[in-house]
BAKOL-381376 format. One line per field, with one value per residue (C-alpha): residue in three letters; x, y, z; residue number from 0. Coordinates in steps of 0.1 Angstrom, whole numbers, plus 2048, in hexadecimal, padded with zeros to 3 digits. Layout:
BEGIN
residu ALA; ...
east X; ...
north Y; ...
up Z; ...
num NUM; ...
# end
This chain:
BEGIN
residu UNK; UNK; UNK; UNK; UNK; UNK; UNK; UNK; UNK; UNK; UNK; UNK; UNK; UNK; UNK; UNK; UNK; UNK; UNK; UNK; UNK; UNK; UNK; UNK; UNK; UNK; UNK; UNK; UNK; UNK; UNK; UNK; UNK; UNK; UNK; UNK; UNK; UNK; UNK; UNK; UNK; UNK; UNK; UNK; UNK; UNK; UNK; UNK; UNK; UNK; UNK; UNK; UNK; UNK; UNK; UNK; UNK; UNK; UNK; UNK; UNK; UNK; UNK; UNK; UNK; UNK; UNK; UNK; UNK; UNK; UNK; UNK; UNK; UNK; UNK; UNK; UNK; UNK; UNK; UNK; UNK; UNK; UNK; UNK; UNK; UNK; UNK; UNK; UNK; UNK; UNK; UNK; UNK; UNK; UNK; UNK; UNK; UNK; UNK; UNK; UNK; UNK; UNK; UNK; UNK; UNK; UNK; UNK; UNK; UNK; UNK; UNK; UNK; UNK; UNK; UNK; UNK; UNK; UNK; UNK; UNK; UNK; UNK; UNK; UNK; UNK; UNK; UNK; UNK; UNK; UNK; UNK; UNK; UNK; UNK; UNK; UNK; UNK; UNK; UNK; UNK; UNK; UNK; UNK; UNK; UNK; UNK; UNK; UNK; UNK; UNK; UNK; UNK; UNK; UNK; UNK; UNK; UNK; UNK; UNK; UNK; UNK; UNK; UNK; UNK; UNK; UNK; UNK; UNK; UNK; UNK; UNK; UNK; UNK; UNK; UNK; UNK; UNK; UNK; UNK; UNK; UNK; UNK; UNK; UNK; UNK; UNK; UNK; UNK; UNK; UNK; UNK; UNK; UNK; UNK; UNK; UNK; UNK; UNK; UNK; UNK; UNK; UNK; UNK; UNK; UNK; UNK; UNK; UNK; UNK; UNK; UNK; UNK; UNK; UNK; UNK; UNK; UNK; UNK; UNK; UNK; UNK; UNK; UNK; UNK; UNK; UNK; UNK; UNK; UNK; UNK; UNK; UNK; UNK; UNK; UNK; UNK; UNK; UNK; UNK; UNK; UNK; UNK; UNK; UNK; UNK; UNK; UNK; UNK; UNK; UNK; UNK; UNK; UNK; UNK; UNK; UNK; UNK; UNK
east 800; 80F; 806; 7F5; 812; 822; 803; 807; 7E6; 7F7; 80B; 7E1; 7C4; 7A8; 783; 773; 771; 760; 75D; 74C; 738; 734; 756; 766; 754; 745; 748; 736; 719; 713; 725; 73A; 738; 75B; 758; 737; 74B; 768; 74D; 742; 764; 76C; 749; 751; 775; 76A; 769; 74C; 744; 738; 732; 732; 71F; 710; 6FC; 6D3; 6C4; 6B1; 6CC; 6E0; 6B9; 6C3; 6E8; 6E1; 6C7; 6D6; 6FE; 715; 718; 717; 708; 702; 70A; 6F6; 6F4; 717; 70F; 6ED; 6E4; 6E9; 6D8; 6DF; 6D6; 6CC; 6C0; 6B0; 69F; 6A9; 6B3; 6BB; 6D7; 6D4; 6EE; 6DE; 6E7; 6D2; 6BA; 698; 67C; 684; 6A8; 695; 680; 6A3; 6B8; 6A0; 6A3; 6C8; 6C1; 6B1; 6CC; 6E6; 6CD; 6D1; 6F7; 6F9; 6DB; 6E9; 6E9; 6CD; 6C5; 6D2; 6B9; 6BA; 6B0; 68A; 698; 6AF; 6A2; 6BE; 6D2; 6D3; 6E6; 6F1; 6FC; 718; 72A; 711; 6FD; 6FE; 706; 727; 72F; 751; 765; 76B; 743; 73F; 75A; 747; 726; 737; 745; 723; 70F; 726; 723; 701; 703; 700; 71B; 726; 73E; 745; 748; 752; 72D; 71B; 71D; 70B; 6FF; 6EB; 6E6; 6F1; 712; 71B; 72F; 740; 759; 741; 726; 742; 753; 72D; 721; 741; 73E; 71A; 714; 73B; 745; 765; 779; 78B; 7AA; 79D; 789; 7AB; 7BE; 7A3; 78E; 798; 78E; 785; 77F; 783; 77A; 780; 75E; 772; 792; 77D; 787; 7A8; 7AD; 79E; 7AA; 7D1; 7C4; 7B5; 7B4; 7A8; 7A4; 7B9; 7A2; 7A9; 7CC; 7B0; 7AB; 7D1; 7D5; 7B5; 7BA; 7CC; 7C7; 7CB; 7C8; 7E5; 7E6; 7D7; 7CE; 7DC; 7BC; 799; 77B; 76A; 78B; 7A2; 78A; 78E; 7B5; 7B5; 79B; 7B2; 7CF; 7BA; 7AF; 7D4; 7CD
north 800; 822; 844; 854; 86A; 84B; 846; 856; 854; 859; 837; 82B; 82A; 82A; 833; 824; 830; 816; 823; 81A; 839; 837; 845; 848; 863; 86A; 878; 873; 86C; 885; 88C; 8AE; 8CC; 8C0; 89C; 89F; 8BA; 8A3; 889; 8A1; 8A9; 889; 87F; 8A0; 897; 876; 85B; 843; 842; 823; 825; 800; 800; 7EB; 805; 7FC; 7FD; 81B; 830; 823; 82D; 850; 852; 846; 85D; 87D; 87B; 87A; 853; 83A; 822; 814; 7F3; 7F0; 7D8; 7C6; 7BC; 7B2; 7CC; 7E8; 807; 815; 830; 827; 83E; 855; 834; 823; 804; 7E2; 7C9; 7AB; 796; 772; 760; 778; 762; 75D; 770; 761; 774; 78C; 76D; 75E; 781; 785; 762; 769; 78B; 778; 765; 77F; 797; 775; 778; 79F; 7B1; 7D3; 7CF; 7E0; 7DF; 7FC; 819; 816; 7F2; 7FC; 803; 7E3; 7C7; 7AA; 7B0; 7B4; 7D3; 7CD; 7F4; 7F3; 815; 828; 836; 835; 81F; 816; 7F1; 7EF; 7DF; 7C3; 7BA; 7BD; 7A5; 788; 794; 789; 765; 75E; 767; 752; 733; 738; 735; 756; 772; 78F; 7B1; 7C7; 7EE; 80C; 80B; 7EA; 7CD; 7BB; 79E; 789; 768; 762; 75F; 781; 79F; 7C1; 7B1; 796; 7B3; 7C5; 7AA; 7A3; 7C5; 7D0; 7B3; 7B3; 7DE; 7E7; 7C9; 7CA; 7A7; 7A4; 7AC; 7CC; 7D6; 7D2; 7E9; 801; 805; 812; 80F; 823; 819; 815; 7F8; 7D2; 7CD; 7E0; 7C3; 7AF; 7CD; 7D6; 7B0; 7B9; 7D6; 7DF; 800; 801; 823; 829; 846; 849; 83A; 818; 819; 813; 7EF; 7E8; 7C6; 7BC; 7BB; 79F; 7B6; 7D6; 7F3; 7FF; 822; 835; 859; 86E; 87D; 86D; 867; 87A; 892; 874; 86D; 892; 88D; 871; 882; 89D; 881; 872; 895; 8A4; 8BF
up 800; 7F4; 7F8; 7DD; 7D7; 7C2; 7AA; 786; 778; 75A; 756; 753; 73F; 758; 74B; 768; 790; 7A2; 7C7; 7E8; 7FF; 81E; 82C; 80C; 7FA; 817; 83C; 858; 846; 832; 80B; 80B; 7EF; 7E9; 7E3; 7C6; 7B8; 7B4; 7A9; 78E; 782; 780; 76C; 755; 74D; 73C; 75C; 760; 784; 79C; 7BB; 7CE; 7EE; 807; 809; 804; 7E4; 7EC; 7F4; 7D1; 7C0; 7CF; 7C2; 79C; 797; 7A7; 7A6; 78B; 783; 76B; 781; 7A9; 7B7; 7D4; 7F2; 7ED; 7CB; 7CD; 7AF; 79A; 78F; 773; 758; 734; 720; 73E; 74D; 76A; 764; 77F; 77B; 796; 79D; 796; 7B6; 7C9; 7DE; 7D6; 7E6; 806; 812; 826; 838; 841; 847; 864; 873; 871; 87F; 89F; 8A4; 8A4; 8BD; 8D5; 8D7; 8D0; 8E8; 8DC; 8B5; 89F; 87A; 867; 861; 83D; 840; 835; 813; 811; 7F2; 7F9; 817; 840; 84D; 871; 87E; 893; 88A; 87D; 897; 8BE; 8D2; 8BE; 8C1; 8B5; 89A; 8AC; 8B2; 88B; 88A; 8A1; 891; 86B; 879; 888; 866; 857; 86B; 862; 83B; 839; 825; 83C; 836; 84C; 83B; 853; 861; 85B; 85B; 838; 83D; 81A; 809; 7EA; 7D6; 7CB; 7DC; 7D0; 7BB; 7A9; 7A1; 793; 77E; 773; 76A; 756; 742; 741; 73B; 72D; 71D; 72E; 73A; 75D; 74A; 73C; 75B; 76C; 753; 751; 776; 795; 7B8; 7D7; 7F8; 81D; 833; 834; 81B; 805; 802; 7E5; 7CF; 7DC; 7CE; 7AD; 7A3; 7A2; 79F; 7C5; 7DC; 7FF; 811; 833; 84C; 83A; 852; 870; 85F; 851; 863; 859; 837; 822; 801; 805; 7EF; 7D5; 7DF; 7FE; 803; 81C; 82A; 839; 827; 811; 80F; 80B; 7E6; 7DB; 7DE; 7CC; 7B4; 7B3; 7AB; 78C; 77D; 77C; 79A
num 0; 1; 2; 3; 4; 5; 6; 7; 8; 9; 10; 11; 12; 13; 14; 15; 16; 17; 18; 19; 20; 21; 22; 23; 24; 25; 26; 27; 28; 29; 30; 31; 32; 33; 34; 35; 36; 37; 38; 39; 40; 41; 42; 43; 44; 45; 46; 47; 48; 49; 50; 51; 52; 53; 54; 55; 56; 57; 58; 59; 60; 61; 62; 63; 64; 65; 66; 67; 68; 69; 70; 71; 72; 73; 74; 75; 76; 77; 78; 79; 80; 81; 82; 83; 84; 85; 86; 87; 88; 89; 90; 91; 92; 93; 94; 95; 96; 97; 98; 99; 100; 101; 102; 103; 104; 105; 106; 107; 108; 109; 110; 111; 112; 113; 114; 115; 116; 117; 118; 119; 120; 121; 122; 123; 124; 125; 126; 127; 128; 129; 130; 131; 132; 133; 134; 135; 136; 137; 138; 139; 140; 141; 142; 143; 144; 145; 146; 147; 148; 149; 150; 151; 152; 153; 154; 155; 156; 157; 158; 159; 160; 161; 162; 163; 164; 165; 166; 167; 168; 169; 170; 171; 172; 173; 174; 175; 176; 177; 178; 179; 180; 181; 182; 183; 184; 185; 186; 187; 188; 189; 190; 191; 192; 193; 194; 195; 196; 197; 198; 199; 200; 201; 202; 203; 204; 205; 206; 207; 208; 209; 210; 211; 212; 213; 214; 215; 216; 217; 218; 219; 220; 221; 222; 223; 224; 225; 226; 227; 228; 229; 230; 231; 232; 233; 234; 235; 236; 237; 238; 239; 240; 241; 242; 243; 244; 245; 246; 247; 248; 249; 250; 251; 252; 253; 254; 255; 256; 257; 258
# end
């Protein structure tokens, strides 16, 4: 892992920013002036622009239709929104689970409640199609890093698949995450092999869920607070940012558009 400083964006071809939110472009919650300017700069000067979240599908509803991107993937990889010809368009991964995932989310659900008294659902889990979000960073009380981790090995023994980001934990049936949407819907919308996705795709993140992509993609960023997670990670990302957050993608914005 290198500091930004020793990327030259112009040794590359790269047409495509694929890039998680929730403490990447963003901070504290909320998405700066500074970050959807560098979003539109980036959009203007010719990049198509993906943001990967395991945020819920109604938030990536929010995002295609009012930022400046090419497409969402929403919910780990569950689906995509995307624009074609001014209408909305949905990509879902096939190895979503049938109608049933939310039916046997929530029995999971009770079983982590049993072990875990203090865990809640995410707020945003009203708008959520495909996935359980278990809050343990994003609102009060804070549960800590190491309570997402025992929350992850439990889903798990229970069949299910679990990622922790910076606030959730994301918790769904079915075998797909952020790196198997992607793969899918560049080949799929783009027409681009792994081998050209690799060549011509970046990636921005910040957490652990973020590591599929760091894999992916020898292109990979992360903004600073990634160093809170360094020996977590088996893959980490290329290059890293020196600053937080939201600022940390505006420097590496800044990197990619010659500033």
């Amino acid at each position: 892992m290198q500091p930004l400083s020793a990327f030259n964006p112009s040794a590359h071809n790269i047409k495509f920013i694929f890039t998680d939110v929730d403490d990447t472009l963003t901070e504290n919650g909320k998405l700066s002036p500074e970050s959807y300017s560098a979003l539109w700069r980036l959009r203007d000067s010719g990049f198509k622009i993906i943001p990967v979240t395991g945020g819920s599908a109604g938030l990536g509803h929010m995002i295609v239709r009012q930022w400046p991107v090419d497409a969402v993937i929403a919910e780990s990889g569950a689906l995509v929104y995307y624009m074609d010809d001014s209408q909305l368009k949905t990509f879902i991964h096939p190895s979503v689970a049938d109608g049933k995932s939310m039916e046997k989310l929530n029995s999971v659900y009770d079983s982590i409640k049993k072990e875990f008294p203090l865990i809640r659902k995410a707020k945003d889990q009203f708008s959520r199609l495909y996935d359980l979000a278990i809050d343990y960073n994003e609102d009060y009380p804070r549960l800590g890093y190491e309570t997402a981790v025992k929350i992850k090995g439990l889903c798990e023994t229970l069949g299910a698949e679990a990622m922790i980001s910076s606030i959730h934990v994301n918790i769904w049936f079915g075998d797909y995450c952020k790196k198997r949407m992607v793969e899918l819907f560049a080949r799929e919308h783009y027409g681009l092999t792994v081998d050209e996705l690799k060549e011509k795709a970046i990636y921005c993140g910040d957490s652990p869920n973020d590591e599929p992509m760091f894999e992916l993609l020898p292109l990979s960023f992360a903004v600073a607070n990634i160093l809170n997670f360094k020996n977590e990670l088996t893959h980490e990302p290329a290059y890293y940012a020196p600053s937080r957050c939201g600022r940390g993608f505006v420097e590496i914005a800044e990197k990619l558009l010659g500033c």
